[in-house]
C-alpha positions in Angstrom: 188.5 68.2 125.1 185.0 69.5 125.7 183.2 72.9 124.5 183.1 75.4 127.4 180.4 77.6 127.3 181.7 79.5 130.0 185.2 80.4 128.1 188.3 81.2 130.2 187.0 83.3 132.4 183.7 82.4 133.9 183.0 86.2 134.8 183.9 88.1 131.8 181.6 90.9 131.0 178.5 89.5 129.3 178.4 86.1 130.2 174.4 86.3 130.9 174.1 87.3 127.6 175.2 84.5 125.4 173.0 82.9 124.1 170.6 85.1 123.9 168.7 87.4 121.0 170.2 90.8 121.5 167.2 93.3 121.9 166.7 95.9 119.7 165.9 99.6 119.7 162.1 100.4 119.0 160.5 103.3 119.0 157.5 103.8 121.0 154.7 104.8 118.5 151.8 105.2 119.4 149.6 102.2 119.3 152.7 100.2 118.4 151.3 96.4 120.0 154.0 94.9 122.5 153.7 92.3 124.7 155.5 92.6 128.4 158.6 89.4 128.9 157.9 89.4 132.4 154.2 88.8 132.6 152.6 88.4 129.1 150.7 92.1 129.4 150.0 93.2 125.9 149.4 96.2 125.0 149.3 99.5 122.2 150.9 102.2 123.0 149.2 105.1 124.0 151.1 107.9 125.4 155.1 108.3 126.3 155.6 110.6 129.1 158.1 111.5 131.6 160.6 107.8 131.0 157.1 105.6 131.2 155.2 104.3 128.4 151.5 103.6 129.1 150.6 100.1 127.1 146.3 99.7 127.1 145.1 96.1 126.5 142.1 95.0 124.3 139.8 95.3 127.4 141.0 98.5 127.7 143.2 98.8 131.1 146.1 100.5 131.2 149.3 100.2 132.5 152.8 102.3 132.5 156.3 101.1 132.5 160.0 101.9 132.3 161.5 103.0 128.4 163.9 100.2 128.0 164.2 96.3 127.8 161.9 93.8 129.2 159.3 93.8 125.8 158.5 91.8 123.1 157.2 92.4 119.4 156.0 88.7 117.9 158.6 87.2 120.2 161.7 89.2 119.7 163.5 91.4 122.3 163.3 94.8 122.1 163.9 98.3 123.6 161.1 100.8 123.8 162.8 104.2 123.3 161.4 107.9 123.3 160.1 108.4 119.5 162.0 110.8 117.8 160.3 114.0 116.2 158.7 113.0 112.6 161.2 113.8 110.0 160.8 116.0 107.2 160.3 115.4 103.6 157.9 113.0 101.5 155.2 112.0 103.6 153.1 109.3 103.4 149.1 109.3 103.9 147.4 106.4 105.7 146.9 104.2 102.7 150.7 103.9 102.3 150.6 107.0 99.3 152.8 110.0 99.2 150.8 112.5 100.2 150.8 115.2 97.7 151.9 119.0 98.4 148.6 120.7 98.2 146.5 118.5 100.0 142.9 120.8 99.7 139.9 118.6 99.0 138.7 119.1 95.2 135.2 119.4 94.1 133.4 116.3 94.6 133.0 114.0 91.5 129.4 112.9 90.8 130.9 109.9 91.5 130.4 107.9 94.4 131.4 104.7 96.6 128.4 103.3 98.6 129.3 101.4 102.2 126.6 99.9 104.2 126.8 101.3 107.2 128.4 104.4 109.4 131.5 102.1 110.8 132.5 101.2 107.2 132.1 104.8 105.8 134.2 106.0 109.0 137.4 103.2 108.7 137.7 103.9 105.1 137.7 107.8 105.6 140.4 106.8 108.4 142.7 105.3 105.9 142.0 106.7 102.6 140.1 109.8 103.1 143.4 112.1 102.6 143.7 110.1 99.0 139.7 110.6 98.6 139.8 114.4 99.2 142.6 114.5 96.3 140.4 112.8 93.7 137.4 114.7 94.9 135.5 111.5 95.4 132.5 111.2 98.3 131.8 108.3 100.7 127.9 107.3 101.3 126.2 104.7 103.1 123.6 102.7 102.4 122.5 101.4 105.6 122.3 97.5 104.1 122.6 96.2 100.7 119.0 96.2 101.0 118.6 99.8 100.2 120.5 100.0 97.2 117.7 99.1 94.7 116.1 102.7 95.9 119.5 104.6 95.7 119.7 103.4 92.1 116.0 104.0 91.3 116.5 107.9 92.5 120.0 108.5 91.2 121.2 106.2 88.7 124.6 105.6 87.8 125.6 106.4 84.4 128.9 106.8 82.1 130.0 110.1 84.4 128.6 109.0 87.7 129.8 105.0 88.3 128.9 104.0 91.7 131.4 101.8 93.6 130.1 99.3 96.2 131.6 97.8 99.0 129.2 95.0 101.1 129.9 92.9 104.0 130.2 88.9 103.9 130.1 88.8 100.4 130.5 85.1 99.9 129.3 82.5 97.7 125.6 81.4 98.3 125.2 84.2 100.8 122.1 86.8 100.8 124.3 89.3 100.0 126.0 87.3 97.1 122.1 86.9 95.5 121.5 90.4 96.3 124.5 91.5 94.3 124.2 89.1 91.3 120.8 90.3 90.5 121.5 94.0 90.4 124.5 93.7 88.7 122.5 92.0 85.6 119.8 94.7 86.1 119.6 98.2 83.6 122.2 99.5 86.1 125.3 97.1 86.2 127.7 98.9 83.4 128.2 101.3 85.3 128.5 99.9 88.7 130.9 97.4 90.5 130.6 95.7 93.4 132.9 94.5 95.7 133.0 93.1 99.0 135.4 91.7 101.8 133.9 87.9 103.2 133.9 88.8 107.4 130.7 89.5 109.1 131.4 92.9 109.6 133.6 95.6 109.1 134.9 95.6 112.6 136.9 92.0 111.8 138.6 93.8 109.1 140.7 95.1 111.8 143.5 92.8 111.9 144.1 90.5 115.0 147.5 92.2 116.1 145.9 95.9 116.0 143.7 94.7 118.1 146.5 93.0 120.5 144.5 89.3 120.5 145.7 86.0 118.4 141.8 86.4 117.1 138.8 87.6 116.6 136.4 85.9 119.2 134.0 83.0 117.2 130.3 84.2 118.5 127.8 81.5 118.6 124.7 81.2 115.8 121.6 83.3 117.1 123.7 86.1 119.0 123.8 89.1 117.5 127.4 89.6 116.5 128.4 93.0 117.9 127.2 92.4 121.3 128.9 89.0 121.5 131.9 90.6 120.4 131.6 93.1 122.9 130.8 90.5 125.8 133.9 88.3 124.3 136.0 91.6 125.2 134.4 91.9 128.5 132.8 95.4 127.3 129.0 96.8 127.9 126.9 95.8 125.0 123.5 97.1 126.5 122.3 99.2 123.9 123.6 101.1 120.9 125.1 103.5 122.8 127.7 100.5 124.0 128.1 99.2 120.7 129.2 103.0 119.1 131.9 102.9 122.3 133.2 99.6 121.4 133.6 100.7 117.4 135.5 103.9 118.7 137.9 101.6 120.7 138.4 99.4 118.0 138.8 102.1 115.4 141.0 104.0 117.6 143.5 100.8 116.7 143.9 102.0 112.8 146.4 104.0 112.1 147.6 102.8 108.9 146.7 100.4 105.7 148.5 98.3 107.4 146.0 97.4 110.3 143.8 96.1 107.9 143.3 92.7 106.3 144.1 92.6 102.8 140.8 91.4 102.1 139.9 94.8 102.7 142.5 96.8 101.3 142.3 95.7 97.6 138.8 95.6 97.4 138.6 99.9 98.5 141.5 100.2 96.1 139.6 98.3 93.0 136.6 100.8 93.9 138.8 104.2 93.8 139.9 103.4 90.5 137.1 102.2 89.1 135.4 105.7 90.1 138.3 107.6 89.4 138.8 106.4 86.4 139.3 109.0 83.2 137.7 107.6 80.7 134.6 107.9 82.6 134.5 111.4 81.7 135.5 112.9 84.8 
């Protein structure tokens, strides 16, 4: 006796199948990442329209093709299908929060949370700025660590105004680290906290699958970052103007918390409760 893969019947209906993962039924969301069986295209979506589904890769090209099989999502078979309409009930805000039934911005607490630079200040708006509005609490940036000796100088914090702080490649023996460690045991530290996330920039706080590569590109010492990142990606990187197009692509990418590296995400959540935070007089 021997195991017959075949059965008794060699044609019975689905004999290609066995053996196989059955694929399952996605829906196409935008900027869902998938990756094409056939070729190895991957892609986000970005628009479903008329049976096609238009997939654009991290150099930015496009291309359509059929709702159905034929895809992958980290390996496993699936079916793109038409999203359905959003249904009603709780909804949830970008940060993963239920988003409360009257949404309308409160006044602003004399509270703040201090980023370096625009890109920061516009991914956390992205993700938490519906949660933000709620509690009334206003995003700045700095510009560099550098200038926050001279924010604290004009405005210090105090019991009812705490400053939270969130800097870039904050990691042992760093500039930033030194910069950091001497405020914080200046007149101001009680009522300040600092936090930080350890990439080079904000921009690889942006996970590796929202962005539809296996990793951020490693640019060589003595190249500015942004523009090797850009070049990496086969994107102009000319002058700023170039490097404010490649943030808005790779922005574009976030949709949710969950496009972010946790790096990131617990250090923003540490500084809305610390500024949020009742018995500070709020």
């Amino acid at each position: 006796m021997h195991d017959d893969r075949y059965g008794s019947d060699v044609l019975a209906a689905g004999w290609r199948e066995r053996g196989f993962a059955k694929a399952s039924d996605v829906p196409a969301a935008k900027d869902l990442v998938v990756e094409v069986a056939e070729d190895g295209y991957c892609g986000a979506v970005t628009r479903v329209e008329a049976g096609l589904v238009e997939l654009e890769d991290w150099k930015g090209r496009r291309r359509s093709f059929p709702l159905g099989g034929g895809f992958l999502i980290e390996g496993r078979p699936v079916r793109l299908v038409a999203p359905s309409a959003k249904p009603q009930g709780s909804r949830r805000t970008a940060s993963g929060s239920f988003a409360v039934t009257d949404d309308r911005a409160r006044v602003a607490l004399p509270s703040r949370i201090l980023v370096e630079g625009r890109h920061d200040a516009e991914l956390v708006e992205k993700v938490w700025g519906a949660d933000l509005r709620v509690e009334g609490v206003v995003v700045e940036y700095l510009q560099g660590i550098d200038l926050l000796d001279e924010l604290l100088a004009e405005a210090p914090p105090n019991r009812t105004r705490r400053y939270g702080v969130l800097v870039d490649h904050l990691v042992p023996g760093s500039k930033e680290s030194r910069v950091v460690e001497r405020i914080m045991r200046g007149p101001h530290g009680a009522h300040l906290k600092i936090v930080g996330h350890p990439f080079i920039d904000v921009w690889q706080c942006v996970t590796p699958a929202a962005m539809g590569i296996r990793a951020w590109p490693q640019i060589p010492r003595g190249t500015d970052w942004k523009t090797g990142i850009c070049r990496a990606f086969g994107w102009p990187a000319n002058d700023q103007t170039d490097i404010a197009h490649a943030w808005k692509r790779i922005l574009s990418r976030v949709t949710t918390f969950r496009d972010l590296e946790p790096a990131l995400l617990g250090r923003v959540e540490e500084l809305i409760d610390f500024v949020t935070d009742p018995s500070a007089g709020h």
